[in-house]
Backbone as JSON Lines, residues from 0, in Angstrom:
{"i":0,"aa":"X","n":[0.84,-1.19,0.0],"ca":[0.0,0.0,0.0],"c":[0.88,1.25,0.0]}
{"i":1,"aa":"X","n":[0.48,2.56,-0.6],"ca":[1.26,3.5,-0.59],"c":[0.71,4.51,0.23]}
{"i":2,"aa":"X","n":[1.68,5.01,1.12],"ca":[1.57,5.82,2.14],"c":[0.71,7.35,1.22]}
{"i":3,"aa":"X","n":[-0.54,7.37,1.65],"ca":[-1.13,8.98,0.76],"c":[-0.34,9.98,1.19]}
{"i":4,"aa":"X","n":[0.37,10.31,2.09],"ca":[1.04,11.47,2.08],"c":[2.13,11.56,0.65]}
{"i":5,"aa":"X","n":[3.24,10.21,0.73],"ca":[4.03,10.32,-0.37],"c":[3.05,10.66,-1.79]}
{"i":6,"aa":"X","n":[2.46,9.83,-2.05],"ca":[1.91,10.8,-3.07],"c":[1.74,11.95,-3.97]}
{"i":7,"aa":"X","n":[1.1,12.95,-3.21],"ca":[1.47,14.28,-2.9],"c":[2.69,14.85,-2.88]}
{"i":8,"aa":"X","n":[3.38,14.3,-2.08],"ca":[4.83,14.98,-2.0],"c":[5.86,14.67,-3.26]}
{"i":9,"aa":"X","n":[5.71,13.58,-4.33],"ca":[6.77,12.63,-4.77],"c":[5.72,13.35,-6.08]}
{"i":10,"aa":"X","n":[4.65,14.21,-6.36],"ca":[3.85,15.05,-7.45],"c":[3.43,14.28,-8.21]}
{"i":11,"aa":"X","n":[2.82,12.88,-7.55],"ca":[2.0,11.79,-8.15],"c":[0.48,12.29,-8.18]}
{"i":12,"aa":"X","n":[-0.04,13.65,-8.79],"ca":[-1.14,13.96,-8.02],"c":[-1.98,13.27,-8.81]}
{"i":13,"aa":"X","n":[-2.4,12.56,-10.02],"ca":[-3.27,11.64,-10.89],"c":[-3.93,10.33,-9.38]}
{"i":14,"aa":"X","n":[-2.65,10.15,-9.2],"ca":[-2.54,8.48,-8.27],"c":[-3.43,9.2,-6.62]}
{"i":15,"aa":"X","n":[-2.76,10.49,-6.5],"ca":[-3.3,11.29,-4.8],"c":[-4.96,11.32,-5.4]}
{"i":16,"aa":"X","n":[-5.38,11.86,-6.64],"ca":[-6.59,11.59,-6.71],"c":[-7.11,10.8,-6.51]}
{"i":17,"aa":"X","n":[-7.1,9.63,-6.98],"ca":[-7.08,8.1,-7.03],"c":[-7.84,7.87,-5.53]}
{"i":18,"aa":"X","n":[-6.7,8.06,-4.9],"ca":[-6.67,7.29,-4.21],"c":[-7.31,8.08,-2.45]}
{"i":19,"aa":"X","n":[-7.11,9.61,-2.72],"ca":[-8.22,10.17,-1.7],"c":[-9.88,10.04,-2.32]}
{"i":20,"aa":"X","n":[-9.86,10.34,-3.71],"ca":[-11.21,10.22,-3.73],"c":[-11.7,8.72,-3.21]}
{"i":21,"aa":"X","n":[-11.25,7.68,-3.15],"ca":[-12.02,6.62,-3.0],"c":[-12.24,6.7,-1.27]}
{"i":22,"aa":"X","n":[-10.66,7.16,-0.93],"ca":[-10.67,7.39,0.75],"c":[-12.01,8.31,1.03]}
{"i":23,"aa":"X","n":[-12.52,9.17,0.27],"ca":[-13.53,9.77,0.75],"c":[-14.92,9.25,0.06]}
{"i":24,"aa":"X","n":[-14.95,8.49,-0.52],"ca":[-16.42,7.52,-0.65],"c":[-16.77,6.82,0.31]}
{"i":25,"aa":"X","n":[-15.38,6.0,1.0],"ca":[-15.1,4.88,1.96],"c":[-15.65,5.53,3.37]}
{"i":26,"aa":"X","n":[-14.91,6.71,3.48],"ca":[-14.94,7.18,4.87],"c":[-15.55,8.48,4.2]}
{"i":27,"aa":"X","n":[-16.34,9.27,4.83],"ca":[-17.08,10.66,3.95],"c":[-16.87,11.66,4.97]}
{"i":28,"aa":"X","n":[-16.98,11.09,6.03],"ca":[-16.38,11.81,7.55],"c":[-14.75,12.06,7.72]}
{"i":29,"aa":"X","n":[-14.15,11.68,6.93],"ca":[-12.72,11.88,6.73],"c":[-12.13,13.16,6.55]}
{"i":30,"aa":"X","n":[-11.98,14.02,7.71],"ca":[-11.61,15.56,7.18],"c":[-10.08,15.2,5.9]}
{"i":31,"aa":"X","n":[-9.55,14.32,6.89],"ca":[-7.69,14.46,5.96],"c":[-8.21,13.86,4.58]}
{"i":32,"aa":"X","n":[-9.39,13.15,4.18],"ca":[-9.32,12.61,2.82],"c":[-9.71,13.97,2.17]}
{"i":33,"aa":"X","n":[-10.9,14.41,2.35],"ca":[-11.49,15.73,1.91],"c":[-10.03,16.42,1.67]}
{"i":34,"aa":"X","n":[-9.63,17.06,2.65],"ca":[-7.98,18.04,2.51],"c":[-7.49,17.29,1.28]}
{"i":35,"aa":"X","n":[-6.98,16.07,1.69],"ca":[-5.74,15.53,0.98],"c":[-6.59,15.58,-0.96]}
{"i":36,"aa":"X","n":[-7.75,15.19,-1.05],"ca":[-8.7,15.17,-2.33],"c":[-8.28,17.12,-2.81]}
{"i":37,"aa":"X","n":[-8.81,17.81,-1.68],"ca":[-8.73,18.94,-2.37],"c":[-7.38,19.45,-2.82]}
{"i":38,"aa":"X","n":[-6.5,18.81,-2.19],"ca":[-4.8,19.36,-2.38],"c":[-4.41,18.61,-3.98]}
{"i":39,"aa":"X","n":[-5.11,17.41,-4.1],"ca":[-4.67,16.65,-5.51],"c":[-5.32,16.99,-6.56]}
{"i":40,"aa":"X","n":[-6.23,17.97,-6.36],"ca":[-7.42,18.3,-7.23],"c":[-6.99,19.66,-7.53]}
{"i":41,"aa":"X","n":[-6.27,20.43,-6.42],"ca":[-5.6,22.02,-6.77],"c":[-4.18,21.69,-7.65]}
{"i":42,"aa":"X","n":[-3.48,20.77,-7.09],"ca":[-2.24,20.09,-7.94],"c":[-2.84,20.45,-9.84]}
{"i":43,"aa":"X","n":[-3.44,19.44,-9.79],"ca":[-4.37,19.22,-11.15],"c":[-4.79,20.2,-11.76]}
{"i":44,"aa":"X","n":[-5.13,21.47,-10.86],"ca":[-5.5,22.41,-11.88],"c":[-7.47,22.11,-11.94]}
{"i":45,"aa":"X","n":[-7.93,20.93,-11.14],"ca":[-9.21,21.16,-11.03],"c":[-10.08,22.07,-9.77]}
{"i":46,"aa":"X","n":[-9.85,23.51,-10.36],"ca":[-10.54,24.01,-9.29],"c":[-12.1,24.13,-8.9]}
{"i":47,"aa":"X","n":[-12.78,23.97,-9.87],"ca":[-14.27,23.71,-9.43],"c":[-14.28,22.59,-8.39]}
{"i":48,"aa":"X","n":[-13.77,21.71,-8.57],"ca":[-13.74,20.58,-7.96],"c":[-12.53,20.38,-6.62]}
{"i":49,"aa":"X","n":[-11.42,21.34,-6.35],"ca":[-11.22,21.61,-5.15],"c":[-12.29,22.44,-3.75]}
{"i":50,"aa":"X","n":[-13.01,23.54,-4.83],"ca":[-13.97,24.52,-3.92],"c":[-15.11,23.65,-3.79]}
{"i":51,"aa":"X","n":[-15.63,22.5,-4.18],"ca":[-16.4,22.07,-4.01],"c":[-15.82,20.75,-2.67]}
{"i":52,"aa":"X","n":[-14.89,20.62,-2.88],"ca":[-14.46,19.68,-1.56],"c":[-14.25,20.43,-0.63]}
{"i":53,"aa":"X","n":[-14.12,21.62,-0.75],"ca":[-13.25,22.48,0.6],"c":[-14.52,23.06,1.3]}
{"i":54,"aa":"X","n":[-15.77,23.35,-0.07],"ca":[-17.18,23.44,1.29],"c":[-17.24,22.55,1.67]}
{"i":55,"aa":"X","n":[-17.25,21.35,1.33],"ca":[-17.97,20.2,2.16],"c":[-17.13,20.39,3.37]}
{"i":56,"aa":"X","n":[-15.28,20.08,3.03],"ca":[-14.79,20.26,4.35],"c":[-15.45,21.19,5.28]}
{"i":57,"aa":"X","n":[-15.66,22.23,5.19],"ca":[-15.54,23.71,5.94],"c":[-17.73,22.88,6.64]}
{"i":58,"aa":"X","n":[-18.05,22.19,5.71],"ca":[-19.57,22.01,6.65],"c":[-19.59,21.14,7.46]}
{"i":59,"aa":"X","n":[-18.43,20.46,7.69],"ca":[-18.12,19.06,8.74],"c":[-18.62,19.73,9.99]}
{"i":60,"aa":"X","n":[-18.74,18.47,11.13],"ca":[-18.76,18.46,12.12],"c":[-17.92,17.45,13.04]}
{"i":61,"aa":"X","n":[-16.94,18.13,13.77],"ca":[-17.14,19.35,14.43],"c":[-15.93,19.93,13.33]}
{"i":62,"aa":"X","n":[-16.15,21.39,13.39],"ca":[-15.6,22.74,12.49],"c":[-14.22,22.41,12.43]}
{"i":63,"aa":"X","n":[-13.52,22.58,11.31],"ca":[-11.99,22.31,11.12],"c":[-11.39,23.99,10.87]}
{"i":64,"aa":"X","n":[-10.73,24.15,11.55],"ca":[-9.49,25.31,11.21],"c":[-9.07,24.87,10.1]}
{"i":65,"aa":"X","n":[-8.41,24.03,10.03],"ca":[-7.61,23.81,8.53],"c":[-8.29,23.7,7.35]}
{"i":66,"aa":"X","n":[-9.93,23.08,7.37],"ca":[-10.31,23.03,6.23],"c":[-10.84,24.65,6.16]}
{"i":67,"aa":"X","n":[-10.82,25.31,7.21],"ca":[-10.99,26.91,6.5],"c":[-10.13,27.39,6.07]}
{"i":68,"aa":"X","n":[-8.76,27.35,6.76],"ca":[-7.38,28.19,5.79],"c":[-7.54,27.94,5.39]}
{"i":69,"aa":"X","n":[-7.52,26.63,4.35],"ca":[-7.5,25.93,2.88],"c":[-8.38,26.48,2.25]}
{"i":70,"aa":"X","n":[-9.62,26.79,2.54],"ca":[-10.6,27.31,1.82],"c":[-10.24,28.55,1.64]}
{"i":71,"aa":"X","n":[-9.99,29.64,2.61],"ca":[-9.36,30.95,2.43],"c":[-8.59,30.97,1.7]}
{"i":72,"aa":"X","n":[-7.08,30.52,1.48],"ca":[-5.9,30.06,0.82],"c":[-6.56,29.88,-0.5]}
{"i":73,"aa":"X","n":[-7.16,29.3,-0.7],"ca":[-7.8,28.82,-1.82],"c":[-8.1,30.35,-2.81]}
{"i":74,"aa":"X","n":[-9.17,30.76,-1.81],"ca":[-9.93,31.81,-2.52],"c":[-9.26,32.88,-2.62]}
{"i":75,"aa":"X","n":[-8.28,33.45,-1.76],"ca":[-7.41,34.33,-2.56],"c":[-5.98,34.12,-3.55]}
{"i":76,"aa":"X","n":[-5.92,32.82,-4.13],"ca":[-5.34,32.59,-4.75],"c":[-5.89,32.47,-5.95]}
{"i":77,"aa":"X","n":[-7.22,32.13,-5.92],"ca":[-8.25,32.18,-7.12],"c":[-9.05,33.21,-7.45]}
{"i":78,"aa":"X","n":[-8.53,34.36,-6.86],"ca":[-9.2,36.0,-6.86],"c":[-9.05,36.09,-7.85]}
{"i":79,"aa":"X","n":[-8.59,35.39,-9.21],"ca":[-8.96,36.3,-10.43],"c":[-10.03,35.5,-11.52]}
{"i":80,"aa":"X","n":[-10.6,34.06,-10.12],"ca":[-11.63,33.31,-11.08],"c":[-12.79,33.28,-9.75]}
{"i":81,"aa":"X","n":[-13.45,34.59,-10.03],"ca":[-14.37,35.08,-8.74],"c":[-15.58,33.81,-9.09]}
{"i":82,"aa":"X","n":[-16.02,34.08,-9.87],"ca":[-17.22,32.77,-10.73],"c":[-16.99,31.7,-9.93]}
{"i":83,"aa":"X","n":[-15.8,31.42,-9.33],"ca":[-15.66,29.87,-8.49],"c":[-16.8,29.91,-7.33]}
{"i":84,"aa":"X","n":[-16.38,31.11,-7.09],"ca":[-17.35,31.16,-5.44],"c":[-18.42,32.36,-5.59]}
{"i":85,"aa":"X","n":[-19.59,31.89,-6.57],"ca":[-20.79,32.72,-6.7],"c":[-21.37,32.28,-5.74]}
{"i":86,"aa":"X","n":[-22.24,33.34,-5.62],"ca":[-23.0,33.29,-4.36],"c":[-22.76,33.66,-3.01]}
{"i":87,"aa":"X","n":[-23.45,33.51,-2.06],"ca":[-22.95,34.04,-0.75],"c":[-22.29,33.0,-0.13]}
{"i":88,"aa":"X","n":[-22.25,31.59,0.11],"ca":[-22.01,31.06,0.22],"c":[-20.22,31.04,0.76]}
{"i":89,"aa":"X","n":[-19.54,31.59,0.36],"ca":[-18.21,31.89,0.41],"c":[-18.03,32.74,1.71]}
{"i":90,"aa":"X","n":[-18.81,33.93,1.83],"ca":[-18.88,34.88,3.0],"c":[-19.03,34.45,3.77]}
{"i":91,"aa":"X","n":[-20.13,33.24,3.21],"ca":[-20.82,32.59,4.54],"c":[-19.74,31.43,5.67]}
{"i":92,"aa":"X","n":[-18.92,31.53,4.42],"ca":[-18.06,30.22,5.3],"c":[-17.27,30.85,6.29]}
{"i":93,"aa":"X","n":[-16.61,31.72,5.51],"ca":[-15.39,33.21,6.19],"c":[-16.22,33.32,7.27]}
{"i":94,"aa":"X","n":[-17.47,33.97,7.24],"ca":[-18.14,34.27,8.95],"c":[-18.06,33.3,9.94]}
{"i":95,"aa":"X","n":[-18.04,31.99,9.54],"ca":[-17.68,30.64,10.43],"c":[-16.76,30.9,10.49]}
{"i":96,"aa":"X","n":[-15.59,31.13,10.01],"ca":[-14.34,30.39,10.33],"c":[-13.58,31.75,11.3]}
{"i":97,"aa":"X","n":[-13.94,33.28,11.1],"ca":[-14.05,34.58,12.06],"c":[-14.5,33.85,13.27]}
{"i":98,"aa":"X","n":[-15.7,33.26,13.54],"ca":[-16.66,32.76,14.96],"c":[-15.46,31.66,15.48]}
{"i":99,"aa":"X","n":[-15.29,31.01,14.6],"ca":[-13.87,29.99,14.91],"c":[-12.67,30.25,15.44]}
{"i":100,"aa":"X","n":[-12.13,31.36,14.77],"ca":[-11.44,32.1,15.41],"c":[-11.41,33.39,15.56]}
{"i":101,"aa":"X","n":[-12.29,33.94,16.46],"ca":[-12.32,35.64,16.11],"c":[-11.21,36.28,17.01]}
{"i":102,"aa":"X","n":[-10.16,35.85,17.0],"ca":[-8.98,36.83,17.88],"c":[-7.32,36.36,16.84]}
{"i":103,"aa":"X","n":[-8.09,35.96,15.54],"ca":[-6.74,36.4,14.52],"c":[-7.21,36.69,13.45]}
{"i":104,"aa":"X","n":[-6.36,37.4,13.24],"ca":[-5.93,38.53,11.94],"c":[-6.51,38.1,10.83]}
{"i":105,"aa":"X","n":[-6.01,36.81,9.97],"ca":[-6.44,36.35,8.75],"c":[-7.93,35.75,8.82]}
{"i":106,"aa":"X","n":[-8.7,35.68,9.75],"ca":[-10.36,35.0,9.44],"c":[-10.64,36.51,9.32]}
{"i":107,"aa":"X","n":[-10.62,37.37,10.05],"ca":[-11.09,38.64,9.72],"c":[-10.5,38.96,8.12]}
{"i":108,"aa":"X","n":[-9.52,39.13,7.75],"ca":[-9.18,39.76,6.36],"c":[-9.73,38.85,5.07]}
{"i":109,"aa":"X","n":[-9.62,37.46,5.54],"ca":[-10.52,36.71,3.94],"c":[-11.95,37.61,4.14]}
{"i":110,"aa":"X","n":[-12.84,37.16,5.25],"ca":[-13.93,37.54,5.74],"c":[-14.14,38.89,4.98]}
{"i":111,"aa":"X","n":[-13.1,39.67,5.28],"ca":[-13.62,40.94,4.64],"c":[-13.15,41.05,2.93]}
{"i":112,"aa":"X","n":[-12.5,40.53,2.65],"ca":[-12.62,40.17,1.24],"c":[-13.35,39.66,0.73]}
{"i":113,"aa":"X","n":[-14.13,38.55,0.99],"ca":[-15.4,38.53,0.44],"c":[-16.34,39.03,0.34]}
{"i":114,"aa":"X","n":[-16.61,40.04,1.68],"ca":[-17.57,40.87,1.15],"c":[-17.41,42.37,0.23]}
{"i":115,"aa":"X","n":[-17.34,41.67,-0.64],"ca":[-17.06,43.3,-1.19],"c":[-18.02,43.58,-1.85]}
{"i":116,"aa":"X","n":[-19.17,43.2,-2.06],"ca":[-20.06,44.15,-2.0],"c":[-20.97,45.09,-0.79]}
{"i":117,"aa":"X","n":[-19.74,44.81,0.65],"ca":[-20.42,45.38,1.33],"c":[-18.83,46.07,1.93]}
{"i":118,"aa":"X","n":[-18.97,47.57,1.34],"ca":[-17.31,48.39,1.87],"c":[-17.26,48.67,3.04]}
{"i":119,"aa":"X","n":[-18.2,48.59,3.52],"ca":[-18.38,49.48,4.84],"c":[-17.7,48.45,5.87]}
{"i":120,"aa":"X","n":[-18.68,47.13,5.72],"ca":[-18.11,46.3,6.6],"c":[-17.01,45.25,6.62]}
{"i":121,"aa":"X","n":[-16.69,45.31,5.3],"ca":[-15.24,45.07,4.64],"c":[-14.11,45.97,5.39]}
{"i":122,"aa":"X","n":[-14.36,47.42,5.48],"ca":[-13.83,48.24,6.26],"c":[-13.31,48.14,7.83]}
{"i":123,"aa":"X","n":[-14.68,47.55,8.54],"ca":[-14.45,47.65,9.82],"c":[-14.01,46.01,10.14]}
{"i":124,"aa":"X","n":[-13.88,45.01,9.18],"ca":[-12.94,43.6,9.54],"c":[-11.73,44.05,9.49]}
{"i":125,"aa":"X","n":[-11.11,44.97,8.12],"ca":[-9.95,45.18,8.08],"c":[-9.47,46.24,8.81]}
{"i":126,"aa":"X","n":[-10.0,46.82,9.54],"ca":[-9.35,47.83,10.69],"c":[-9.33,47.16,11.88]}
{"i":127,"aa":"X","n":[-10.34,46.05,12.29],"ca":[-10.1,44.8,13.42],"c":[-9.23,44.01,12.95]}
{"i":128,"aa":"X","n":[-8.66,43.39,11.67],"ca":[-7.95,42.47,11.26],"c":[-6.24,43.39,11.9]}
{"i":129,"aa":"X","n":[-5.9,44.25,11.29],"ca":[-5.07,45.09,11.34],"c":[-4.98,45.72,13.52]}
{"i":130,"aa":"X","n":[-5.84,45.59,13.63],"ca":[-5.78,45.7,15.33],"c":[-5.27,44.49,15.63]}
{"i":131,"aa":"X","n":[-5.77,43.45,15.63],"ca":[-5.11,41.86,15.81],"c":[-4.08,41.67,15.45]}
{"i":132,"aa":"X","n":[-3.51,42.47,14.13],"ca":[-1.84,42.25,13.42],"c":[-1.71,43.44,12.48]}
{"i":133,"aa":"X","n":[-1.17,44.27,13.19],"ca":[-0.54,45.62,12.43],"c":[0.55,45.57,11.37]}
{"i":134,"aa":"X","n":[1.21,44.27,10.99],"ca":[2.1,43.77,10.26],"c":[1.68,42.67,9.75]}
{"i":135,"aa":"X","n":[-0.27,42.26,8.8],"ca":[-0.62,41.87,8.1],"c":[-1.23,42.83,6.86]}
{"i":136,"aa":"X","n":[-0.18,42.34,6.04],"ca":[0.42,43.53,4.96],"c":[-0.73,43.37,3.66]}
{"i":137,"aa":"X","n":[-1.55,42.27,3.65],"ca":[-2.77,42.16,2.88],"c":[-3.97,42.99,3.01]}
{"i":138,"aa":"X","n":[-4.22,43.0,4.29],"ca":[-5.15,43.92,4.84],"c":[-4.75,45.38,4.98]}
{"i":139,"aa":"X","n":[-3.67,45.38,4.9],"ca":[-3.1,47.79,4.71],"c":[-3.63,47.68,3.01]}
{"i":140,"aa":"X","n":[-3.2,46.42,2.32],"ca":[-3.31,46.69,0.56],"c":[-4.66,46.81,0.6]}
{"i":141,"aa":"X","n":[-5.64,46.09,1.08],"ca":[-6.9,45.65,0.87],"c":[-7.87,47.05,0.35]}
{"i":142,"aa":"X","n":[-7.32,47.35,2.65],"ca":[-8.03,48.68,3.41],"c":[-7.83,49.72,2.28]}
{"i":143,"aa":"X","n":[-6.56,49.79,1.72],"ca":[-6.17,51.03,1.15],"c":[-6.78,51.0,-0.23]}
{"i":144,"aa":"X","n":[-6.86,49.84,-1.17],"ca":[-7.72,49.66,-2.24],"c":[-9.19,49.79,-2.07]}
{"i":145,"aa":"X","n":[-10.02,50.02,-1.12],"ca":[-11.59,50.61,-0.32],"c":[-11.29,51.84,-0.29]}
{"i":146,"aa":"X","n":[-10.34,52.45,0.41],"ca":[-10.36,54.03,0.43],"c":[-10.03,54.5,-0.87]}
{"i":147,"aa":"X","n":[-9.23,54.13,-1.91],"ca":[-8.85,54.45,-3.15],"c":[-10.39,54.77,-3.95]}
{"i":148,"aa":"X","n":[-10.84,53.48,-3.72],"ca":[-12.18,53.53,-4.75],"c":[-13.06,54.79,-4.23]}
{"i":149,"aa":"X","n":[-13.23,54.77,-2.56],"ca":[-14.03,55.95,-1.95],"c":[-13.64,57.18,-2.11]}
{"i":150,"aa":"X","n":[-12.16,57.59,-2.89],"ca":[-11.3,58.71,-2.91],"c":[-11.2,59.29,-1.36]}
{"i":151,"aa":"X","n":[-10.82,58.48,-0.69],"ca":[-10.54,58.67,0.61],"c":[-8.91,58.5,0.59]}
């Protein structure tokens, strides 16, 4: 049997598919198959099909930290294929994973990146994000790209 971590690591990601997706038919409750599925599926270049594992992760019970970075991680790396995460659905996760952890920096700054159709309160995550970590350098770009548009 082959250890699923090597997999992954040794950039067998065809075989990491393989072989998490079945891990997650088998076991569906499996946070690490879900992760490890969505990591062989971002390898691949299938991103519909990573954001679609990384909600499921992020709706488990009980709540995973990691399957939210991943999901965060995810989505600002895919900020220039917004269409992935139509809907509210995305915000909606960020607000869990803020409640999850609301005393660091980065659940507040995805959080407020997703909402951008709402500046105001995009505004006041990233002035709490930036209170939590004055040397998270995403959230000065963010904040300052909101005031730009407001000519503030």
């Amino acid at each position: 049997m082959v250890p699923t971590g090597d997999v992954l690591v040794h950039h067998n990601f065809e075989l990491a598919e393989q072989i998490f997706s079945t891990a997650t038919l088998q076991l569906p409750q499996s946070l690490k198959s879900r992760l490890g599925l969505a990591a062989a599926y971002f390898a691949r270049g299938k991103y519909p099909e990573v954001i679609a594992t990384l909600k499921a992760a992020t709706e488990m019970s009980p709540p995973s930290e990691i399957a939210y970075s991943f999901l965060a991680r995810t989505f600002l790396l895919l900020s220039d294929q917004r269409e992935l995460f139509a809907g509210n659905w995305v915000a909606e996760r960020f607000r869990e994973y803020l409640r999850l952890k609301p005393d660091e920096a980065f659940p507040c700054y995805v959080y407020a990146v997703s909402l951008s159709s709402d500046p105001a309160q995009s505004v006041r995550l990233l002035e709490r994000a930036l209170q939590l970590d004055p040397t998270l350098a995403d959230a000065h770009l963010a904040l300052g790209k909101i005031y730009c548009e407001q000519a503030r």
